[in-house]
N, C-alpha and C positions, 0 to 999 in steps of 0.2 A: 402429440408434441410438435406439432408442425407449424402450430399458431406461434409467434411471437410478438412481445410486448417490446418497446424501445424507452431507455432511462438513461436521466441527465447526472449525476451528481456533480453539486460545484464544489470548487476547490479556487483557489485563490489565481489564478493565473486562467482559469475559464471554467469549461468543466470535464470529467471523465465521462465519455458515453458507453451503454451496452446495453446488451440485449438478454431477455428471459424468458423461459420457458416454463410452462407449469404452475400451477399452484402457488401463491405467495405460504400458502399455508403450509405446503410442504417440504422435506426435508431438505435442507439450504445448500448447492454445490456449483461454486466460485469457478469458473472455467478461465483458466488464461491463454492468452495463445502464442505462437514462439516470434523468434527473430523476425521482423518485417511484417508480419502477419497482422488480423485484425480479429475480432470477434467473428467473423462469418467464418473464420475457420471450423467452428462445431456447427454450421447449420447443416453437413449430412449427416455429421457422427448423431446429434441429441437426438434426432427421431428414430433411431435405431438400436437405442440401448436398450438392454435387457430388463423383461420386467419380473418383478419377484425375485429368489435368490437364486438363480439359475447360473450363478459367476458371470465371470469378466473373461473371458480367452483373450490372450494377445495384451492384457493390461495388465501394469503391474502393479500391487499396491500394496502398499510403504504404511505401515501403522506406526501413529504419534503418541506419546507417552497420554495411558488414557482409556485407547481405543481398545476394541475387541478383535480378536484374530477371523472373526467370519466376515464373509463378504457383504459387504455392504447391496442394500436392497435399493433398484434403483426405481420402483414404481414411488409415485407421487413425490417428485423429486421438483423443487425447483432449480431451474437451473440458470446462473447469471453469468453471461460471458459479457468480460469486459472490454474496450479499447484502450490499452497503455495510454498516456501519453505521445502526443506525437503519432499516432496510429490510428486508423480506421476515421471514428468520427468525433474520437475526444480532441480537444483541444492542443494545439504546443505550446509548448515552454517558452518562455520569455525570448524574443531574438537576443541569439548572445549566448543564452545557455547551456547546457551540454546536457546530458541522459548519462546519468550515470545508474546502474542497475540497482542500485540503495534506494535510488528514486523511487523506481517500478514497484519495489517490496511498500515504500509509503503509501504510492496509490491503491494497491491493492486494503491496505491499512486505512485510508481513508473511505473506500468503498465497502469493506464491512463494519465500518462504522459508521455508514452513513446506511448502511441496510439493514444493521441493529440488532445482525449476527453475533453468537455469544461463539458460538459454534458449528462449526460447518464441515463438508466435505468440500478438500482441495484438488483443483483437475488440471494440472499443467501441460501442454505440450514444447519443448522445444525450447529453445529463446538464447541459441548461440551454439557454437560449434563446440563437440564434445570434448576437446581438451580443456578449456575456459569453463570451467567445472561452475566457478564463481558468478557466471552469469543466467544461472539459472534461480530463476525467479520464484516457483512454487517451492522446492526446498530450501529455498533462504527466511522464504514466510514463514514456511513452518518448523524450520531452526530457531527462531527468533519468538516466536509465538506458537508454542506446542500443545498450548492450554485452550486456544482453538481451532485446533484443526482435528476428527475422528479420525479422517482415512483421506491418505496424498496420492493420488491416480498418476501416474507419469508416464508422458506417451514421447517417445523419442529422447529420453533424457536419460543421463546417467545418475544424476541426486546429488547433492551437494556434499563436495569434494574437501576437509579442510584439516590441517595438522593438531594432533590431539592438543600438543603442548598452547595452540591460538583458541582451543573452542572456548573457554570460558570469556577469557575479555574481547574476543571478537563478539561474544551474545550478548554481555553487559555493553558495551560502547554502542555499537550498532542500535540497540534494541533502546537505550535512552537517547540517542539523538531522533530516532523518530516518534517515541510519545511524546519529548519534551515540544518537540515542533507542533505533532498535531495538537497539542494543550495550548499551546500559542496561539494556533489557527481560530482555536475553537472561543478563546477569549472574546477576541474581538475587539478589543476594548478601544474607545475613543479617546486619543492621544490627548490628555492633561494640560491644560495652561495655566504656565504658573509664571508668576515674576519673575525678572532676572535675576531679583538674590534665593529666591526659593529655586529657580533653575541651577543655581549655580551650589547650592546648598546641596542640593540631591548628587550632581553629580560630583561633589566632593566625597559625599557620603559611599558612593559606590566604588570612588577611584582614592582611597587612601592616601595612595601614592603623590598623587598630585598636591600641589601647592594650590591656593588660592589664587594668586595671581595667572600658574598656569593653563583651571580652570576657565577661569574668566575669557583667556585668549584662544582657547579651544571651545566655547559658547558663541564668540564671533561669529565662527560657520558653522557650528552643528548647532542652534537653535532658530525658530521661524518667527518670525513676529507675527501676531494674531492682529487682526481687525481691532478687536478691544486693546490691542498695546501691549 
């Protein structure tokens, strides 16, 4: 486990970078690493993990609605440790921007989609001081998405921390602002030109509200004129 491979994935603003270990064929486990930190955090830990089911000492792990109560086996394991945003060798965020930790939970969201992971082992270390429960990234992921993740490894973390009467609509909110984005992303779609009465027709249609006239004077500055007119 000592070879490592290095990967890009893009994402709209550049791309996310990290690093793998092991077998692509093998059993898939997402490493993230804590506050400030980067991906090289795990290059002493991964060449020393236990192989066959000999346990974990000193790790602790959190089963996801799903999993099985035995310890997960870590021979032919691939292992993908990521760079957050803003970290190591992925890219930052727009100048201007902020990192908000909802952020983090996307990236990691667009990285096992873009590695085409249905289901994995998640390996979090760290990623904020232990009262700020909320900024812990590995069990926000797997709060929000528990359908894949088998087995949460958590090294210096206390697990995410949240008031019974907020778990449900903090999982519905959260959990559709980030598919609905990453289905955006994923679109693509080359922005339409259309007349300015068809411009103005759509966005009537979207904004009930509006009048015609008001319409028309808010297409002023929200629409571009194309080469063709």
């Amino acid at each position: 486990l000592g070879m490592f491979s290095e990967l890009k994935f893009p994402v709209p603003w550049g791309h996310v970078a990290a690093k793998a270990w092991g077998s692509s064929e093998g059993h898939p486990v997402l490493c993230l690493h804590g506050w400030l930190d980067n991906a090289n955090t795990f290059d002493k830990l991964i060449p020393l993990l236990p192989r066959g089911r000999s346990g974990l000492p000193g790790w602790l792990l959190l089963c996801c609605s799903g999993c099985t109560s035995d310890t997960l086996s870590l021979s032919d394991c691939y292992y993908v440790a990521m760079d957050f945003s803003g970290h190591g060798w992925s890219s930052h965020r727009p100048a201007g921007s902020l990192y908000y930790f909802l952020d983090y939970v996307s990236d990691v969201r667009r990285v096992v989609a873009a590695l085409q992971w249905r289901r994995f082992t998640l390996m979090g270390h760290s990623m904020a001081f232990f009262f700020f429960s909320y900024c812990f990234i590995s069990p926000q992921f797997c709060f929000l998405y528990p359908e894949m993740v088998d087995k949460l490894i958590l090294l210096e973390n206390l697990g995410f921390l949240l008031a019974s009467e907020d778990t449900e609509a903090w999982l519905k909110s959260k959990r559709i602002v980030i598919d609905r984005l990453l289905s955006l992303e994923a679109k693509q779609q080359t922005p339409k030109a259309r007349s300015p009465e068809a411009a103005l027709q759509r966005l009537l249609e979207a904004n009930r509200h509006l009048t015609a006239e008001g319409g028309a004077i808010l297409l002023q500055r929200g629409a571009t004129e194309t080469p063709a007119g």
